[in-house]
C-alpha positions in Angstrom: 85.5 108.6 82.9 84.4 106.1 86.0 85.5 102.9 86.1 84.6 100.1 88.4 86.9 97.3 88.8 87.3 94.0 90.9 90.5 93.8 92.9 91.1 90.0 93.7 93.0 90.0 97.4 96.0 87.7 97.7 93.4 85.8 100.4 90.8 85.4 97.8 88.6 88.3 98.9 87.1 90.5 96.1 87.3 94.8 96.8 85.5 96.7 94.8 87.0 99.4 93.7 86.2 103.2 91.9 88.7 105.0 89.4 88.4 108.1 87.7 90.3 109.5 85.0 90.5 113.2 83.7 90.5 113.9 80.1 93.9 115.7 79.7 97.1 114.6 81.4 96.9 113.6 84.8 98.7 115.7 87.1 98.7 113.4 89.8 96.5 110.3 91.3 94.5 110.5 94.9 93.4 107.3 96.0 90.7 107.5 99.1 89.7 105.8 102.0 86.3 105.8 103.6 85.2 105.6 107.4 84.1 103.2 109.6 80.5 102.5 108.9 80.1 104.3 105.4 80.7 104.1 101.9 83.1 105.3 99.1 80.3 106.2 96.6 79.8 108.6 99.2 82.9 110.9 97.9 81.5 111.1 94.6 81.4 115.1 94.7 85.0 115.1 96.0 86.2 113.0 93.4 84.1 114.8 90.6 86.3 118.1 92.3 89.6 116.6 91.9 89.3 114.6 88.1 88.1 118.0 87.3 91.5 119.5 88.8 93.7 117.1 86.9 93.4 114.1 89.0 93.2 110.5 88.6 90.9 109.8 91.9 90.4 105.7 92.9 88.9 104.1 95.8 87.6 101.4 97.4 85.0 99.8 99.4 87.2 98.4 103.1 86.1 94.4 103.7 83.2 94.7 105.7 81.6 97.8 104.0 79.8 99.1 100.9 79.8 96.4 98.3 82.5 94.9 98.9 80.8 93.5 102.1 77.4 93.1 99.7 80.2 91.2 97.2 82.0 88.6 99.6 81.5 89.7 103.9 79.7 91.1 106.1 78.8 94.7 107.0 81.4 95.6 110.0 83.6 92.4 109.9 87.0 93.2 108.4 88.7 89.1 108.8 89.0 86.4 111.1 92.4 88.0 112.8 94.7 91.1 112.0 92.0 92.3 110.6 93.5 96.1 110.8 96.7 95.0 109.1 95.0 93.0 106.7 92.8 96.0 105.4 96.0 98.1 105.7 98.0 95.4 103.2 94.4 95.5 101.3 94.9 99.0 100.4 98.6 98.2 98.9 96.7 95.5 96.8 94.1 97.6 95.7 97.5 100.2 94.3 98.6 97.2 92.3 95.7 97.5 90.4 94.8 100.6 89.7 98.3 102.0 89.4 99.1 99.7 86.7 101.0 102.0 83.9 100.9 105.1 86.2 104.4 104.5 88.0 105.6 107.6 87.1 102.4 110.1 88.5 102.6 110.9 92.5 100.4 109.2 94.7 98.5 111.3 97.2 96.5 109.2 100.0 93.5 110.7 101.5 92.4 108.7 104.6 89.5 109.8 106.9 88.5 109.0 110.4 89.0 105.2 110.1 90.8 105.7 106.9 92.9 108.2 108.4 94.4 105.3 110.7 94.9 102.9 107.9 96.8 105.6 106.0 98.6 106.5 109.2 99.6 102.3 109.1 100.6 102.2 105.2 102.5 105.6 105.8 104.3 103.7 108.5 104.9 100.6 106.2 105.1 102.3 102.7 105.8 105.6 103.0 108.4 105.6 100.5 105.5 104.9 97.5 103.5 108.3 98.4 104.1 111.9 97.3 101.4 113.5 100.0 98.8 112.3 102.5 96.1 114.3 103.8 94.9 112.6 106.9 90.5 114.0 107.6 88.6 113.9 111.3 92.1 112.0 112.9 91.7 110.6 116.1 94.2 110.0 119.4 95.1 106.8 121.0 92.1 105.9 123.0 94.8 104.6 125.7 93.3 102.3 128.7 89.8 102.9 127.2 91.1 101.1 124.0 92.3 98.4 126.4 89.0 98.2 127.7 87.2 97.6 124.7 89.8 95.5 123.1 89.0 93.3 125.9 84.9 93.9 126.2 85.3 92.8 122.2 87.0 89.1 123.1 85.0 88.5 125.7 81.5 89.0 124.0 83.2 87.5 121.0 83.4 84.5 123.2 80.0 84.8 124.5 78.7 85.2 121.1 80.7 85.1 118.0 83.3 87.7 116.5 80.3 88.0 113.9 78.1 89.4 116.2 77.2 92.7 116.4 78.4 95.0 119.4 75.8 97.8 120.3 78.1 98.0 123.4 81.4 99.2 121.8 79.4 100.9 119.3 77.8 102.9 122.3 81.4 103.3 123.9 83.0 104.2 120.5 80.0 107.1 119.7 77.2 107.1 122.0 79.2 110.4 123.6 79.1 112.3 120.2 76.0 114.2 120.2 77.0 115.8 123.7 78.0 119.1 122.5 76.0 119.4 120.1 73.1 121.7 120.8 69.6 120.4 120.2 70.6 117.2 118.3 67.7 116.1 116.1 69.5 112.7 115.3 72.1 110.6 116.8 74.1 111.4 113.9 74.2 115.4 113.9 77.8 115.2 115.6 78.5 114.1 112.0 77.8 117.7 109.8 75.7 120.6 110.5 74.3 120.1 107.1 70.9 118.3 108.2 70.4 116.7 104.4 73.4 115.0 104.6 72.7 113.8 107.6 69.7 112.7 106.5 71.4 110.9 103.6 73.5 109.4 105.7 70.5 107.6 107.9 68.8 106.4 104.5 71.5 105.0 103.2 71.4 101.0 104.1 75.2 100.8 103.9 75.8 103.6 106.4 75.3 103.7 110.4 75.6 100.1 110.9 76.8 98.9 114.3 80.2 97.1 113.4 80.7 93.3 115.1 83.3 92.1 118.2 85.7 91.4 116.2 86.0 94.6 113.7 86.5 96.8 117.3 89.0 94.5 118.5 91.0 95.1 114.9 90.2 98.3 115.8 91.6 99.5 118.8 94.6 97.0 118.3 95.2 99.1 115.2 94.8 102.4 117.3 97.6 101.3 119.6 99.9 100.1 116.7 99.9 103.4 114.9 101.1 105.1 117.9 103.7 103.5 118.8 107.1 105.8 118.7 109.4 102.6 117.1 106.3 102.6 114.3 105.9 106.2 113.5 109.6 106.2 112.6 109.3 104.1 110.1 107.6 107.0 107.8 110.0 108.7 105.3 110.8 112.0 107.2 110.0 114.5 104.3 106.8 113.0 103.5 104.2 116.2 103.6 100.9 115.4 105.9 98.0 117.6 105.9 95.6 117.0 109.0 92.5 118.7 108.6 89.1 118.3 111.1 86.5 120.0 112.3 87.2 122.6 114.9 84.1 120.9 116.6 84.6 117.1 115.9 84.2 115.1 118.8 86.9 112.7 117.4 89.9 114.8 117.5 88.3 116.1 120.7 87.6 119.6 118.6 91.2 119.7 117.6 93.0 118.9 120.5 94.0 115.2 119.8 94.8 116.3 116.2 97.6 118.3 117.4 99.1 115.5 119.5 98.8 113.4 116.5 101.2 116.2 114.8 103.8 116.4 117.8 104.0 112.7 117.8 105.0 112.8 114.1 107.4 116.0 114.7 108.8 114.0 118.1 110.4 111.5 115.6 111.9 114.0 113.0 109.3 114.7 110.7 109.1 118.5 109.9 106.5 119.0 106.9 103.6 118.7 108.7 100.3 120.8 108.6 97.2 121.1 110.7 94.6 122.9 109.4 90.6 123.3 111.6 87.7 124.4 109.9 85.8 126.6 112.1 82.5 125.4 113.7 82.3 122.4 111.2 82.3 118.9 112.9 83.0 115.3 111.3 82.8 114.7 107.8 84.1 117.9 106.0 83.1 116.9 102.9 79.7 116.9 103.6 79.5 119.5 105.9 78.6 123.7 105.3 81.6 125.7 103.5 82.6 121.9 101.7 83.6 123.4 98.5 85.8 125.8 100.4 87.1 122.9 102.3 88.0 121.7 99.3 89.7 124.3 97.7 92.0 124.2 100.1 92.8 120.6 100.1 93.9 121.2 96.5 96.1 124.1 96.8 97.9 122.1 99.4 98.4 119.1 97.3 99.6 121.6 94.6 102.2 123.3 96.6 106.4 122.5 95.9 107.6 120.7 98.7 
């Protein structure tokens, strides 16, 4: 059974938000988190996987995307400052709401690419509230390039308006993508070798939008916070992380910035930590060839004692 609920913000702002319930005894709740320029609505197969496991499966729409932005904001404007904390502190709201009378079922958060940072930030600040996260198409810490466009975003923010769009950044950010992908139709493929869901993906009016000044400012502000050594101790040492990409996704850098994602976790003590690439596939595993395998496996990890 799919519900769609309202979650009113403590600033005001209205989330929309997805839950789904299995008809026998949940055996556990998954709450996910969307990307940067996409959708939840888009998980719908995912989430149809896991009610059918056992699950209760929630979501939401970030500010500044799906209809939460059609609701109350813009498409690719998270808030007028701390924008990256506030969407992190939106996602402990959202909880409130759709946890109320399921204290006692684990919570399992599923973050990827942007959402995989925001989970990374509520693991740092609430780790002690989650059974399991899985962590999809994880990125590094951008380093001086994250500088760089932290400060390109104030200064056309200034020129302009936080508002405004930025094809700059949004060149910076993805414009490199496509490069190792052979014979790109689209400026999208880097996202799945499945060319229908790419195709999806470009219809879709709430997708592919080029995210403002401001957003990419929160952004790589948010990048730099999660890395930081004095934050990633924060996170409950025996909480079990699954990172799973694309053995070709240009955002881990084909699985190489995945595993220092790990080592940085495993630097400050914690020990359950799994990295799992999917051969050949690139960005969005869920819509990518070999999904339902994909996903097979993402539930017999959330099913194993820890």
């Amino acid at each position: 059974m799919k519900q769609i609920l309202e979650a009113k913000m403590s600033d005001g702002h209205l989330i929309y938000v997805m839950r789904c319930i299995p008809t026998d005894t949940p055996i556990g709740h998954v709450h996910l988190m969307h990307g940067l320029a996409e959708h939840i609505e888009r998980y719908d197969e995912f989430v149809d996987f896991l009610v059918d496991k056992g699950f209760i499966v929630s979501g939401h729409d970030h500010r500044g995307h799906g209809k939460t932005a059609v609701k109350n904001g813009q498409l690719g404007y998270f808030a007028d400052r701390a924008g990256f904390e506030r969407i992190t502190e939106d996602v402990r709201e959202v909880l409130l709401t759709v946890r109320e009378g399921l204290t006692n079922i684990p919570l399992i958060l599923f973050g990827h690419s942007m959402g995989s940072f925001v989970a990374r930030r509520y693991m740092q600040k609430y780790s002690d509230s989650l059974s399991k996260v899985i962590l999809s198409g994880t990125a590094y810490d951008p380093g001086v390039l994250g500088n760089i466009g932290k400060l390109i975003g104030k200064a056309a923010s200034k020129i302009k308006t936080p508002q405004s769009e930025s094809p700059l950044l949004n060149s910076l950010a993805f414009g490199g993508f496509n490069k190792k992908v052979a014979h790109p139709e689209t400026p999208f493929d880097w996202l799945t070798r499945d060319g229908e869901e790419v195709r999806k993906y470009i219809e879709d009016p709430l997708c592919g939008f080029i995210p403002s000044n401001q957003l990419y400012v929160d952004m790589f502000g948010g990048m730099r916070a999660i890395h930081k050594e004095s934050e990633i101790m924060k996170v409950r040492k025996g909480l079990p992380v699954l990172m799973i990409s694309g053995a070709k996704d240009p955002v881990g850098k084909d699985g190489k910035d995945v595993f220092k994602v790990a080592e940085g976790m495993k630097k400050v003590g914690m020990k359950n930590i799994t990295v799992q690439l999917i051969e050949d596939a690139r960005h969005e595993l869920l819509k990518e060839l070999g999904k339902e395998q994909t996903m097979e496996f993402i539930y017999k990890w959330m099913m194993k004692d820890e």
